[in-house]
C-alpha positions in Angstrom: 24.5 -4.0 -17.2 21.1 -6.1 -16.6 20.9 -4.0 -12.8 21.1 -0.7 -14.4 18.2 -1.7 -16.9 16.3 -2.6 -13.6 17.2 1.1 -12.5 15.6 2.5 -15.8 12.3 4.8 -15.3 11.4 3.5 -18.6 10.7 0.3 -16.9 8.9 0.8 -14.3 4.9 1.4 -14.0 4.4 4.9 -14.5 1.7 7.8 -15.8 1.7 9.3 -19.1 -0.5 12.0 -20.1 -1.8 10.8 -23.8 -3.5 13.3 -26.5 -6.6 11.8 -27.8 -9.0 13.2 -31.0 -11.5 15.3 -29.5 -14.4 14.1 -27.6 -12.6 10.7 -28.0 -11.0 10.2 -24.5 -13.4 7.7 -23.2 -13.0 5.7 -26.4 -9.0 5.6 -26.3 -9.7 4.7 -22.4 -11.4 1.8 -23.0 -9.4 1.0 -25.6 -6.5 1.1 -23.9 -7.7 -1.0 -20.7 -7.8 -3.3 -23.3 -4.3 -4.0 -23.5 -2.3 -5.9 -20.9 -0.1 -4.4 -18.7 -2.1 -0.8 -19.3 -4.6 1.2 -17.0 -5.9 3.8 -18.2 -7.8 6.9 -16.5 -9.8 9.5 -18.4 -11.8 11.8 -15.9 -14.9 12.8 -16.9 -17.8 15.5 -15.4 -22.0 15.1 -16.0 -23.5 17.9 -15.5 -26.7 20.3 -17.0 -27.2 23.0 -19.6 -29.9 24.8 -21.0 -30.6 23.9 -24.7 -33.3 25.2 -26.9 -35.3 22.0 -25.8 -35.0 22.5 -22.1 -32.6 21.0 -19.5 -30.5 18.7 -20.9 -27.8 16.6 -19.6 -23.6 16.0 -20.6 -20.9 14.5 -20.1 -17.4 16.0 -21.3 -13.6 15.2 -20.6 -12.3 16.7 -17.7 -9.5 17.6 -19.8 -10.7 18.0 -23.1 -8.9 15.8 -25.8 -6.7 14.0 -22.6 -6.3 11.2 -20.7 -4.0 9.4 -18.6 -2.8 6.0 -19.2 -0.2 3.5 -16.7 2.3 1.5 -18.5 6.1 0.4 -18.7 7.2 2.8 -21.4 9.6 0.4 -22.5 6.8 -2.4 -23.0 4.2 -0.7 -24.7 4.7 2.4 -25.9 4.0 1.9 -29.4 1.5 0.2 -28.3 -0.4 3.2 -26.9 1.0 5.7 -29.5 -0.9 4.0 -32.1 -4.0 2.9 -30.9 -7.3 3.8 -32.5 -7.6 7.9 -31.7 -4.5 8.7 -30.1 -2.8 11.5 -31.6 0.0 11.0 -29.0 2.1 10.4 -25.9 2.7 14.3 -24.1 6.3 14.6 -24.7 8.7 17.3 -23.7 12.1 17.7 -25.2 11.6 14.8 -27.3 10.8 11.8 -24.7 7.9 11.0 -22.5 7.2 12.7 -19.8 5.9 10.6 -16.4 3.3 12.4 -14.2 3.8 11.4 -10.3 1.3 8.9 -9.1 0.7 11.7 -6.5 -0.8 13.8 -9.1 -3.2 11.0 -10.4 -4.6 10.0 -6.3 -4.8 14.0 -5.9 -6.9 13.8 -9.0 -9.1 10.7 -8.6 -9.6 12.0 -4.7 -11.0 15.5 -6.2 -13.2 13.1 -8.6 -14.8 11.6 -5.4 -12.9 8.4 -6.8 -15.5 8.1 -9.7 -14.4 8.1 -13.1 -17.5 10.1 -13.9 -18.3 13.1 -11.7 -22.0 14.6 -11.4 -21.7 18.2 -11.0 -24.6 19.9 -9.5 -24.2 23.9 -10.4 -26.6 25.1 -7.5 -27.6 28.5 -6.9 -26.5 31.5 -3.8 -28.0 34.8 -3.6 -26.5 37.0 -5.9 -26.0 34.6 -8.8 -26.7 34.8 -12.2 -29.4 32.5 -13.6 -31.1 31.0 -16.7 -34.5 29.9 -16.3 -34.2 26.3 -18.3 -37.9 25.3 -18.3 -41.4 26.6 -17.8 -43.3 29.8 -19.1 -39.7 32.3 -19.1 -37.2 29.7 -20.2 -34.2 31.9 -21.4 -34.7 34.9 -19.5 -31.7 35.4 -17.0 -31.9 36.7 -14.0 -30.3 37.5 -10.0 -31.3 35.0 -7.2 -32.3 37.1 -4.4 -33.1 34.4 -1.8 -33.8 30.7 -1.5 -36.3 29.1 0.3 -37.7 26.2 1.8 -34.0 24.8 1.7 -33.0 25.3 -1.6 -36.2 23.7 -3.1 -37.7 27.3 -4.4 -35.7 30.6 -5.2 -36.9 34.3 -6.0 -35.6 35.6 -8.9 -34.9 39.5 -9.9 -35.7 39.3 -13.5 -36.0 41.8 -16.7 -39.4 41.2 -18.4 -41.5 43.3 -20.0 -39.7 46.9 -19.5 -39.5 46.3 -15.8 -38.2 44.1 -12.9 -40.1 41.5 -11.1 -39.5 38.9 -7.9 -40.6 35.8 -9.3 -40.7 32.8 -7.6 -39.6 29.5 -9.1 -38.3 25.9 -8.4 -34.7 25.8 -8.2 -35.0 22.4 -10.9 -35.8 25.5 -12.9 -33.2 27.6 -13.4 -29.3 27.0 -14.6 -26.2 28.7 -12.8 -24.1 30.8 -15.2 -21.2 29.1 -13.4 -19.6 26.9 -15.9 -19.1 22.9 -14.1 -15.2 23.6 -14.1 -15.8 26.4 -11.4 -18.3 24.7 -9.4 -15.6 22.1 -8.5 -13.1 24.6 -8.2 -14.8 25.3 -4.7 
């Protein structure tokens, strides 16, 4: 009996995905590193948008309202279900479902092995744009080339009834693209 407990997934060292309150996931990670025999992995992406004040910069769950946390299931558990902001432990049909370490080095590879990920948007021909500061902040437009290595870009914009080339620094303008499909490529 004692070598079939030994055998049990339940305990050994294994992944579990764990459901935190919203925009709490870096909370329940540190939280959770906290306890022994827990790691806990919660990747998150920086990146800018275009606010009313200008540029502005944030930083946002990879997966919104989840994280991942390593323990023995058997050990700690409740441990994990009931810390501070977890809502719970991802289950399907009733019990705790592992998630191959695979899947977590595939992830933290595609993270560049940072915990927090700065996503730069840049711009291509052909994309839409927001300028973000200066004179025509808000105005959207098409890039139509970029210059001096990607330092300046002319822009196709809509002002005034008709459409102008206007040339800008790239630091001014935003991508439509949201950060998710930036690192898609």
């Amino acid at each position: 009996m004692p070598d079939q407990d030994k055998t049990d997934p339940k305990n050994e060292l294994q992944w579990y995905c764990v459901h935190s309150k919203p925009k709490c996931e870096h909370i329940v990670a540190a939280n959770l590193r906290s306890f022994p025999g827990v790691e806990a992995y919660c990747p998150r992406i920086r990146f800018q948008r275009s606010t009313p004040r200008g540029k502005v910069w944030f930083t946002e769950a990879l997966f919104p309202s989840y994280l991942f946390a390593r323990f023995i299931l058997n050990e700690s558990f409740r441990a994990v279900k009931h810390a501070h902001n977890v809502i719970r432990i991802v289950e399907f049909g009733g019990a705790a479902s592992p998630i191959p370490d695979q899947v977590i080095e595939d992830l933290k590879r595609e993270m560049h092995g940072e915990e927090v990920r700065e996503v730069s948007h840049g711009v291509k021909v052909g994309d839409t744009v927001e300028v973000a500061e200066g004179p025509m902040r808000g105005l959207t437009g098409i890039i139509e080339s970029v210059q001096n290595g990607n330092q300046r870009v002319y822009l196709l914009l809509d002002f005034l009834g008709r459409q102008s080339i206007v040339r800008m620094p790239t630091s001014n303008v935003l991508s439509e693209r949201t950060p998710r499909e930036v690192m898609k490529k």
